[in-house]
KEZASE-898787 format. One record per residue (C-alpha): x, y, z; residue number from 1; residue in one letter. Coordinates in nm, 3 decimals. Layout:
// residues N
east, north, up, torlo, dofi
X, Y, Z, NUM, A $
...
//
This chain:
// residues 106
east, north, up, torlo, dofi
-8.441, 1.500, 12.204, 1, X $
-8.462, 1.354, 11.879, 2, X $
-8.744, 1.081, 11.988, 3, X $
-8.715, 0.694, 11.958, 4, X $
-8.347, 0.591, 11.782, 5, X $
-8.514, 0.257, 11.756, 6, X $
-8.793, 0.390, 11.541, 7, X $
-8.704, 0.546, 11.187, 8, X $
-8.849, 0.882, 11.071, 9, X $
-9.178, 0.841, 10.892, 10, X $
-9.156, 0.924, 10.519, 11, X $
-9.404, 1.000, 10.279, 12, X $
-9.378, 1.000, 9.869, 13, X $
-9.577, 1.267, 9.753, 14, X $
-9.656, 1.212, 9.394, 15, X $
-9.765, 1.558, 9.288, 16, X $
-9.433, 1.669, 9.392, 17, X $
-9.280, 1.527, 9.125, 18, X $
-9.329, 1.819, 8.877, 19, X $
-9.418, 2.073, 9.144, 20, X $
-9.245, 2.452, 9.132, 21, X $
-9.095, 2.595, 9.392, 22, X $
-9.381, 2.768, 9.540, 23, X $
-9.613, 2.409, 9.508, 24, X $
-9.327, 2.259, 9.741, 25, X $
-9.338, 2.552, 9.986, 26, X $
-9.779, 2.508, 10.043, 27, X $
-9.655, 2.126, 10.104, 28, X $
-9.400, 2.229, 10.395, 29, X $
-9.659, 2.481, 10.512, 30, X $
-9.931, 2.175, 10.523, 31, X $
-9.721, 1.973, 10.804, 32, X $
-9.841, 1.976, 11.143, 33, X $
-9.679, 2.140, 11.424, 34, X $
-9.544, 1.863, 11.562, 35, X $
-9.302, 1.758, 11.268, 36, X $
-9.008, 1.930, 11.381, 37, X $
-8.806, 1.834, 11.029, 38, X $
-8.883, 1.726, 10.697, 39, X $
-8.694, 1.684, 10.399, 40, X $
-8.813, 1.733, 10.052, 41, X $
-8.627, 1.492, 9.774, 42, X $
-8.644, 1.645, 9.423, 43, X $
-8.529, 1.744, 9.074, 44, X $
-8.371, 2.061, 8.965, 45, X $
-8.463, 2.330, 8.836, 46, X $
-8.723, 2.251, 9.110, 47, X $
-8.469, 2.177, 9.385, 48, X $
-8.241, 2.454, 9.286, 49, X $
-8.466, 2.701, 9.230, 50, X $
-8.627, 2.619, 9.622, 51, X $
-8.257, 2.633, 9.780, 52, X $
-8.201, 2.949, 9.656, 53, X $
-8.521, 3.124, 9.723, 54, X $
-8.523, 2.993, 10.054, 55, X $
-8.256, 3.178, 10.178, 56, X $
-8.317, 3.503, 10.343, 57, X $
-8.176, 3.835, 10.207, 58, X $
-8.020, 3.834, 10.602, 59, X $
-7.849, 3.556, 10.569, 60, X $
-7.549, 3.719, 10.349, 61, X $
-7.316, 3.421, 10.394, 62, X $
-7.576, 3.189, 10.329, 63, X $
-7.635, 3.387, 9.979, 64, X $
-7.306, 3.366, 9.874, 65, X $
-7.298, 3.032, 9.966, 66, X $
-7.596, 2.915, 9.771, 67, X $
-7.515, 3.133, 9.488, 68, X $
-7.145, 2.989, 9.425, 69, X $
-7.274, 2.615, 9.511, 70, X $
-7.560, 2.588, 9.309, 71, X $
-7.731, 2.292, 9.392, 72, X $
-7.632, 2.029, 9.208, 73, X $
-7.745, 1.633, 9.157, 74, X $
-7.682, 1.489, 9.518, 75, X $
-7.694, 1.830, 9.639, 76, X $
-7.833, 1.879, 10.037, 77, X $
-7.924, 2.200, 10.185, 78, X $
-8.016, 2.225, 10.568, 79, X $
-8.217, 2.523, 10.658, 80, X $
-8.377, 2.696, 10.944, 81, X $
-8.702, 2.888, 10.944, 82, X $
-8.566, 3.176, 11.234, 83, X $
-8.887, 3.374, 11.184, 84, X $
-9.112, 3.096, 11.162, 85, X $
-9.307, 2.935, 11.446, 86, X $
-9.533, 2.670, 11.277, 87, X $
-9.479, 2.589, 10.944, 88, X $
-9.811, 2.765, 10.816, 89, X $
-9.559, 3.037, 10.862, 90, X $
-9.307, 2.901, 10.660, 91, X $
-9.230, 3.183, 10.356, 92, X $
-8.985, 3.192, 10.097, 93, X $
-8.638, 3.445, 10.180, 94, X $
-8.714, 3.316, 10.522, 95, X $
-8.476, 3.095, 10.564, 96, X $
-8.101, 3.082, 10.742, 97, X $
-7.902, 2.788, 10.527, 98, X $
-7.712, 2.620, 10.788, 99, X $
-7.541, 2.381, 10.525, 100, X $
-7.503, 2.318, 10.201, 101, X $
-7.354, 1.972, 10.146, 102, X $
-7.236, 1.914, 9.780, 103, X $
-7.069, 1.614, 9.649, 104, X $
-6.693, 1.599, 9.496, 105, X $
-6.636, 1.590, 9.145, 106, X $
//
């Protein structure tokens, strides 16, 4: 299901993410091919902040709340799923259910 356990995910640094918006990291997710079925994006706020909470579909009330009473602070992981999204070309800002939102102790 998840492919070789004996072979690590391939990762990629993508310099011009660095100072990228929002939006910039959203055409990078949309630029993967169909057959990544995860990525993860490592950033900086207001960048990564900014993303977490405009992923999150105006459907996905809990989700909202969630995001909007978390933040996303340094360490901060969000796990999302793109329900309405069937390649990521498709991939769209609000379109997003946030499955977790993992935020370390104080």
């Amino acid at each position: 299901m998840f492919g070789d356990v004996a072979s690590p995910p391939q990762s990629r640094l993508e310099d011009d993410l660095y100072g990228a918006d929002p939006q910039e990291v959203l055409e990078l997710l949309r630029s993967l091919p169909d057959d990544v079925s995860a990525a993860m994006v490592v950033g900086h706020n207001p960048t990564a902040q900014a993303l977490s909470q405009g992923l999150v579909s105006p459907r996905d009330k809990k989700g909202m709340s969630l995001a909007a009473r978390q933040g996303f602070p340094t360490c901060a992981l969000g796990v999302y799923r793109f329900t309405r999204a069937e390649k990521w070309a498709d991939v769209d800002a609000r379109s997003a259910k946030l499955l977790a939102l993992l935020v370390p102790p104080y």
